[in-house]
Each structure stands twice: as structure tokens, then as C-alpha cells.
N, C-alpha and C positions, 0 to 999 in steps of 0.2 A: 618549506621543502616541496611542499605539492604543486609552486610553480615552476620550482626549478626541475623540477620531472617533465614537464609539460612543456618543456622549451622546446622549441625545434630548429631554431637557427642561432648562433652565436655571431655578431657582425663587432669585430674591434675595428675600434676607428683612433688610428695611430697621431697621436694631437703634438706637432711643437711650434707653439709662436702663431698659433692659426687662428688668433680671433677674430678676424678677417674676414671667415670663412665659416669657424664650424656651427653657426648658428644654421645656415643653409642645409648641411650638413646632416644635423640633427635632426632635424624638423621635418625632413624628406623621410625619415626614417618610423615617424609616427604614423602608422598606415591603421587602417581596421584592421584588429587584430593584432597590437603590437605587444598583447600582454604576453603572447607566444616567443617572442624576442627577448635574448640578452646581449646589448651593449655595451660594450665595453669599450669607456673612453679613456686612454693611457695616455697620463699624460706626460710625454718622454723628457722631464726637467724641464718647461716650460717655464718663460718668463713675464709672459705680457697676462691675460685677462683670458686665456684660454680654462683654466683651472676654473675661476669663477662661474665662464657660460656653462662650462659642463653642469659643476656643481647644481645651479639652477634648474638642470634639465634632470638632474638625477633628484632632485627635492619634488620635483611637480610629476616625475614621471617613476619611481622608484622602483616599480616591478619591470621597465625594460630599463633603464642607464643605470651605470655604475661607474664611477670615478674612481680612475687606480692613478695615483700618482710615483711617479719613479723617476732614477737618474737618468741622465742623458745617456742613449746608448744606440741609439736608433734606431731605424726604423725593423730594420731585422728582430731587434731586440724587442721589440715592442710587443711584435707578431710571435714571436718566442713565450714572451709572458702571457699574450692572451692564450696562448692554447693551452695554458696548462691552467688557467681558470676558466675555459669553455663548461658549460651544461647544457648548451644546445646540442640536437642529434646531429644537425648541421653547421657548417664553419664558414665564413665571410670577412675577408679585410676591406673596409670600406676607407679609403682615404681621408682626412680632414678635408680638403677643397675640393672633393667629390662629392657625388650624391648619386641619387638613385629615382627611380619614377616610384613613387611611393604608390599608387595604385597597384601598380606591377608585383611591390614588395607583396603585399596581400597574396597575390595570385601566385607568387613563390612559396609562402608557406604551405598553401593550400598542396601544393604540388611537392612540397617536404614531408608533407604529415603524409603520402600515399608511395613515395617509393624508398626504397634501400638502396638506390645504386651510390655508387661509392663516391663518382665523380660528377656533378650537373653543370652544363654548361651554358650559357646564358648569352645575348646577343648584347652589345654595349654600344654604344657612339663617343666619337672623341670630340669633344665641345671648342671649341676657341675661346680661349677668354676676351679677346678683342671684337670681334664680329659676331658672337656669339651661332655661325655657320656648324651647324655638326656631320659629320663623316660616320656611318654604320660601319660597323662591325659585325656582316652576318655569319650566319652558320650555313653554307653550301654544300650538297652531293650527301647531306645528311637526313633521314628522316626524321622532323622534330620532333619530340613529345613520345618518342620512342627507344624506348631503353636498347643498348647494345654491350655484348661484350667486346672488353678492351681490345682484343687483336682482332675483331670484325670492323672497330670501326677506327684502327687507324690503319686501315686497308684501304680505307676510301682517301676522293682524292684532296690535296695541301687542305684547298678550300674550309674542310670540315671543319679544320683545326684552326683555324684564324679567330676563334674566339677562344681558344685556349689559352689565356694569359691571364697575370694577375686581374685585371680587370672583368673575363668572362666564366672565372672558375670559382665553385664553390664546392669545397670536399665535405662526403663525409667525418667528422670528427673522429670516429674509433677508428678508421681507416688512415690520416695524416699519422693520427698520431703511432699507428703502427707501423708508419717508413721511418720511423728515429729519427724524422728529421731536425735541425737546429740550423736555424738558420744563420749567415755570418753575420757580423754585428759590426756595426762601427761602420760600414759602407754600404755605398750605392749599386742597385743592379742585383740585389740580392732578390726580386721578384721574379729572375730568372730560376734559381732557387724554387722559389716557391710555387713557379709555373711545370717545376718537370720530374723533380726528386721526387714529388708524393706519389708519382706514375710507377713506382717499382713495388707499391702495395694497392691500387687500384687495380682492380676486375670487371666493374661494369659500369659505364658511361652514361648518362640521360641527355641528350639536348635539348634545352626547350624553347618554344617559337615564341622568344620574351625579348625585348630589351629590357634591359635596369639598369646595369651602370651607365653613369656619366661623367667623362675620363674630361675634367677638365686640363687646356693646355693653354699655353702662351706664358706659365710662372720662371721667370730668369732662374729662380731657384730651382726649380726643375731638372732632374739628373739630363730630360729629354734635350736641353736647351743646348746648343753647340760650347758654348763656353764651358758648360759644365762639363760635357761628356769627355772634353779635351783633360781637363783639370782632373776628370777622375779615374781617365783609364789604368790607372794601377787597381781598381777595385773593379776594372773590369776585365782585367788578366787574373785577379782571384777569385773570383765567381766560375770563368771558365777554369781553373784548377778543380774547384770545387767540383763542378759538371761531369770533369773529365773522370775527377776521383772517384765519384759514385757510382760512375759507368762502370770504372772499372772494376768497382766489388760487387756490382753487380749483373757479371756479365751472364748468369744464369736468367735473366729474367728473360719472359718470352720474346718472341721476333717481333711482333705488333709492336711492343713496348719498345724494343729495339731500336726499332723505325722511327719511335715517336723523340725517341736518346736523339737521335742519329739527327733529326731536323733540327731541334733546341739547338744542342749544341754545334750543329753548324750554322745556323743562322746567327748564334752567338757572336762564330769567330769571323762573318763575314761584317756584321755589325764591327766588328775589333778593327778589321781592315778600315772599313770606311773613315774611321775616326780619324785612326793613324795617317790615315794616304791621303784622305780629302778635306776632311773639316782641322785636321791639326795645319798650325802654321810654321810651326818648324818641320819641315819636309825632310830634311835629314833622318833627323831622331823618329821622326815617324815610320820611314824606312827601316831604321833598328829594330824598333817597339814588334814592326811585322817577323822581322828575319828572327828575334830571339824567339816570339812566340810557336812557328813553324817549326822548333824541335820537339817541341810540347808533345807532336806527332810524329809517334813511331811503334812500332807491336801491334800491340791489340788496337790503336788508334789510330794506324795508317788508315783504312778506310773510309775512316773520319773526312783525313783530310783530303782523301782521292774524292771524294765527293762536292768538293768547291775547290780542287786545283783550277777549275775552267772557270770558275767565275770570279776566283781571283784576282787570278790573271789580269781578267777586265778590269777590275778595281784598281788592281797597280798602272794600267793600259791610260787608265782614265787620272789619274796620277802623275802619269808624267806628263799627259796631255794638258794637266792644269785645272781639272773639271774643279769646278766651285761647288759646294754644298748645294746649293741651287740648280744647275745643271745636273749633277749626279740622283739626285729626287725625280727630276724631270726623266730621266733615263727606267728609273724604279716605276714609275706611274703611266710610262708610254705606251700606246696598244699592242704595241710589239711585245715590251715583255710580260703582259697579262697575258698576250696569246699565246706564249711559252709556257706561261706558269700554268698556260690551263689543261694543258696535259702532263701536269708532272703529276706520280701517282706517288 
């Protein structure tokens, strides 16, 4: 019991079919200091030799790994059951084919054991699994290592926020679990979920001048991969149901928070467009998939959608034009529209 008091971060690392992978995984996770960690490896009905490495890792390392085996449910599911066996003060989803700069992890703790803010944010890089090239992920127009409250710091500008994603966020544990939230289960995209629901019980923000995760990318398996994101936008029309619905119970929460509603979910449904208009290859039905979702928007969520009528627009513009997935990136990446983005407040 006297170590389980003593924990300060909980990192679940969501395991199916990743023997692959999570030996990397793990081992990035052994830092000085790791007896202050609880891991939690779940392993979500696994078939292959995943159970096994864990196992091996929780025998040699016993006071931070723990092997929870369960049925398939995914990945939502996963993150559902670790939190409700968290004993860290702090909370962490670390992927199977991810990892982390295990030095950095040390210097995380250090910096858990000295503050209470509810929400810390962390800088990350997105890796390539082929070239192994990585892309930053920083924290901009924010002062790091400097605690804020919630509506002071999403007053500042987009920039701040570009680490706010499953990747660059680690909550308070008494604080998740005081948004009630439950994640969806069975589908993909639920990290949106988990990037924005926890914000309607969060009060004070830390960003720290840290990289640590490392978001690998290039897996076919991948929700990010064009194939996939086509195959599963039905579970990306119910995440934004989801989004919409928590908005709308709680439309008490403050303005800052508001603001913070208000980007998620519309970068959500601008994401939804591109799928539908650009990367889907029945053009038809992808035209549907848009018109049905735009009634989604009306009352209290008209403003939602007055907020991306104009850049739409473009999406559909660039849709009949024919833009390729390719070209449409190139569009997203152009100095033009950084120079746009860098005055959005």
C-alpha cells in the first residue's frame, strides 16, 4: 500500500496484437525513478505474444507493470478500465507503438510531485515509421512551466493549444474522473473524447517546456491512414454526436471552456468534411454523409457551424475541383494559411 500512495503518474498502455512494438514501448518507460509509476498494460483480447512480453515486464519490474487482461472492446474500453484502476495522482494513455523520451519521463515526475494543476500539457513529435523524420509538436504564445487558469489560457492564441491532444495531455486523475466521463467503446476517434470532455472539470492548465511523446505514424492499421478514416467515418459522425451532446449539457460552463468546445468540435467537423469530399472515393455519398451531418446544426449549435460555413465552403470548392488528398495537405501546410492561422485568436 505505501507504494501505491506514493505514485504520481498512472500511464495505461492500451495493447492489441502489438508484439511488434510493445517491447519499445515499455522499456522507454523504465526511467530513474520509475518506482513512482503505475502501468498499466491491458491487454484488450489479444492474440499473438503480447500477453507474454507484458507478463515478463510485470515479473522483472513488479512495482511499476501490471498485466490486466480483458475482452476485446477497444480502445475506448481500455482507457475506461484503466481509469478506474488508476493510483497515480496523475493520468497518461501511452499507446502500444508509441513511446516516450524516458529521460524526459524522470523530469515529468519531478514536475508532478510539485504542482496540482488539473491539466499539464506536454510538447510531442509525430515520428514516421518509414524515414523515421519527426515533425514537433510545440506549445506557442504560451509561457512554459507556468501554471494558468483555464479561461486565461485559452484566451491565448490557436498556437497554444496544438498540443492539446491525446498525445500532449496528461490530467489530473481526481479531476477526469470528476467529468463522468466514459468513453465510447467499440470505435475509432474516441481520442477526440478524450482530448476535450475532461475540459468541463478542469480549472488550471500547466505547460511544460518538455517533449515526451512519440506519436508514431506510417501503421495501414492506423484510424490516421486514408483507408481507414474512409471505412470508419460512421464512428466519426458518433464522436461528433458525442461532442455535440456534452456541449450541450453543458452549456454552463465558462467562456474560455467555451472557446476551447467551440475549436474541438469544429475542427472535428472540418476533419468530417475532408474525409467525406476529398479522401472518400465515392463522391456521391460523400456529398450525402456532408448534407446529412449539417442538420446536426441548429439552436444552440448554430454557431458552431457559423464558425466553419467559410472554410467549408472551400473544402466543398476544392471537391469539385477534384483536389487529391495530396494537394488538399499542401493547401493545409502552405505559408498562406499559417499566415492566416497566425492571427486567429
Amino acid at each position: 500500500m505505501e507504494y501505491e500512495q506514493q505514485k504520481l503518474l498512472t500511464i495505461a498502455v492500451p495493447c492489441y496484437n502489438v508484439e511488434w512494438c510493445l517491447e519499445k514501448c515499455l522499456s522507454s518507460l523504465l526511467c530513474d525513478g520509475a518506482e513512482r509509476l503505475q502501468v498499466l498494460i491491458i491487454s484488450d483480447g489479444s492474440t499473438d505474444r503480447t500477453s507474454e512480453i507484458a507478463q515478463q515486464f510485470s515479473e522483472k519490474h513488479p512495482h511499476v507493470f501490471e498485466l490486466i487482461e480483458k475482452e476485446n472492446g477497444g480502445h475506448g474500453s481500455v482507457i475506461n478500465a484503466a481509469i478506474a484502476l488508476a493510483k497515480g495522482k496523475y493520468f497518461k494513455v501511452v499507446d502500444a507503438d508509441d513511446w516516450v523520451i524516458t529521460e524526459n519521463l524522470a523530469l515529468l515526475l519531478d514536475m508532478l510531485a510539485k504542482t496540482e494543476a488539473d491539466a499539464i500539457i506536454t510538447q510531442y513529435h509525430l515520428v514516421d515509421m518509414t524515414t523515421g523524420n519527426r515533425q514537433e509538436f510545440r506549445i506557442e504564445y504560451a509561457d512554459l512551466n507556468r501554471q494558468y487558469d483555464a479561461d486565461e489560457y485559452f484566451a491565448l492564441p490557436v498556437q497554444a493549444h496544438d498540443s492539446m491532444s491525446f498525445h500532449g495531455l496528461t490530467y489530473k486523475t481526481e479531476c477526469y474522473r470528476q467529468s463522468g466521463l466514459k468513453l465510447s467503446e467499440g470505435i475509432f476517434y474516441e481520442d477526440q473524447e478524450y482530448a476535450t470532455l475532461p475540459f468541463t472539470s478542469v480549472k488550471t492548465i500547466l505547460p511544460l517546456d518538455m517533449f515526451f511523446y512519440q506519436y508514431l505514424l506510417g501503421n495501414d492499421n492506423q484510424s490516421v491512414s486514408y483507408k481507414n478514416q474512409v471505412k470508419r467515418i460512421g464512428d466519426m459522425e458518433q464522436v461528433l454526436d458525442s461532442l455535440l451532446g456534452w456541449y450541450d449539457a453543458h452549456l454552463e460552463m465558462p467562456e474560455g471552456t467555451k472557446r476551447y468546445f467551440h475549436r474541438k468540435i469544429t475542427d472535428h467537423l472540418l476533419s468530417y468534411y475532408a474525409i467525406c469530399l476529398i479522401k472518400n472515393p465515392d463522391r456521391k455519398g460523400g456529398r450525402r454523409l456532408v448534407g446529412n451531418v449539417r442538420s446536426k446544426f441548429s439552436g444552440n449549435r448554430q454557431p458552431l457551424f457559423n464558425q466553419v460555413k467559410m472554410r467549408g465552403m472551400v473544402i466543398k470548392l476544392m471537391h469539385y475541383l477534384r483536389f487529391t488528398p495530396k494537394m488538399y495537405y499542401a493547401v493545409l501546410h502552405s505559408r498562406l494559411y499559417k499566415a492566416a492561422r497566425s492571427v486567429v485568436k
